[in-house]
C-alpha positions as CSV (number, residue, x, y, z in Angstrom):
1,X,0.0,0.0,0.0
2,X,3.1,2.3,1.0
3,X,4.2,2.5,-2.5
4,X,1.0,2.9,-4.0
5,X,0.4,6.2,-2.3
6,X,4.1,7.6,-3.5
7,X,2.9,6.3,-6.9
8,X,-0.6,7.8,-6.9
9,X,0.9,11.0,-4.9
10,X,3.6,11.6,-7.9
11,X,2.5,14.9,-10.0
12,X,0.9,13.8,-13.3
13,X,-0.5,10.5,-11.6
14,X,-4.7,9.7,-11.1
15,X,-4.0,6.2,-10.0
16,X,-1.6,3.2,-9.2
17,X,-1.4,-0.1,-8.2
18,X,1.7,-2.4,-7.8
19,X,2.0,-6.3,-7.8
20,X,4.9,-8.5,-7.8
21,X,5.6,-10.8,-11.0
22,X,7.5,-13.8,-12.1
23,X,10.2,-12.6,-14.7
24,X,13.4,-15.0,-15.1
25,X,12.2,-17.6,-12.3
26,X,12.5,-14.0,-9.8
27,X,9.9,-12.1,-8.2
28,X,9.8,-7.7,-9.6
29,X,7.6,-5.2,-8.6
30,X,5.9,-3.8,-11.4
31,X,3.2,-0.7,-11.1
32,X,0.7,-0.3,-13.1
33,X,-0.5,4.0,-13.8
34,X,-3.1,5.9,-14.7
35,X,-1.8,9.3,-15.7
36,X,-3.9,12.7,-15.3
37,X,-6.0,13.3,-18.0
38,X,-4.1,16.7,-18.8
39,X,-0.8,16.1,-21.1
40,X,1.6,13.7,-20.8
41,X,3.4,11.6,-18.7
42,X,7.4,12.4,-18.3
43,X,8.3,8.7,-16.7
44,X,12.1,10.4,-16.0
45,X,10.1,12.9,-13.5
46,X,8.2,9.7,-12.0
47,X,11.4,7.8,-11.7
48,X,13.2,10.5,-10.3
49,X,10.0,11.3,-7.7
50,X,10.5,7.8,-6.6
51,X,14.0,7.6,-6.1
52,X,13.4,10.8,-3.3
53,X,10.4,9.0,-1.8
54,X,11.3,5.2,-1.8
55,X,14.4,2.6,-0.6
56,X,15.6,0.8,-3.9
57,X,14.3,-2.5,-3.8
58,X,10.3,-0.5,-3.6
59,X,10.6,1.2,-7.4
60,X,9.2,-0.9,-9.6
61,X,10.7,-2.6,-12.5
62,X,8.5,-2.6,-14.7
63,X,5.9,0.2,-15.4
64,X,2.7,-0.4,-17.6
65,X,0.2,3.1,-18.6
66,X,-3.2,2.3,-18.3
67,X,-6.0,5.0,-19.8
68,X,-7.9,4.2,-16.8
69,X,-9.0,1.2,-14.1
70,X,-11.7,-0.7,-14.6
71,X,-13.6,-0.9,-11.1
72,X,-15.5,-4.0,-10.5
73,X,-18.4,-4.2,-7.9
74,X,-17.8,-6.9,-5.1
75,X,-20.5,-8.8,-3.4
């Protein structure tokens, strides 16, 4: 949850989530963002935001840009 509210506190982000995933038989971390509707998207700034705000091993590996999050209704 930590990193998720870096991610989703990082200027030019509407929304994150991170998960771990099998790459070369070893666990990453990998986020998944929703930018800001307005422009784009500098990934260097996000890194760089990151690097200020979290210990090494919490940035993620891999990054995927999503338009938006689909939310599903639980029962």
């Amino acid at each position: 949850m930590k990193i998720e509210n870096v991610l989703a506190g990082c200027p030019g982000i509407a929304e994150a989530a991170v998960k771990t995933l099998k790459k070369g038989g070893q666990d990453i971390l990998a986020a998944w963002i929703v930018p800001e509707e307005q422009g784009e998207l500098d990934l260097l700034q996000v890194r760089k935001y990151l690097n200020a705000s979290l210990c090494e091993w919490e940035i993620s590996k891999a990054v995927f840009l999503w338009k938006s999050f689909r939310k599903v209704k639980r029962y």
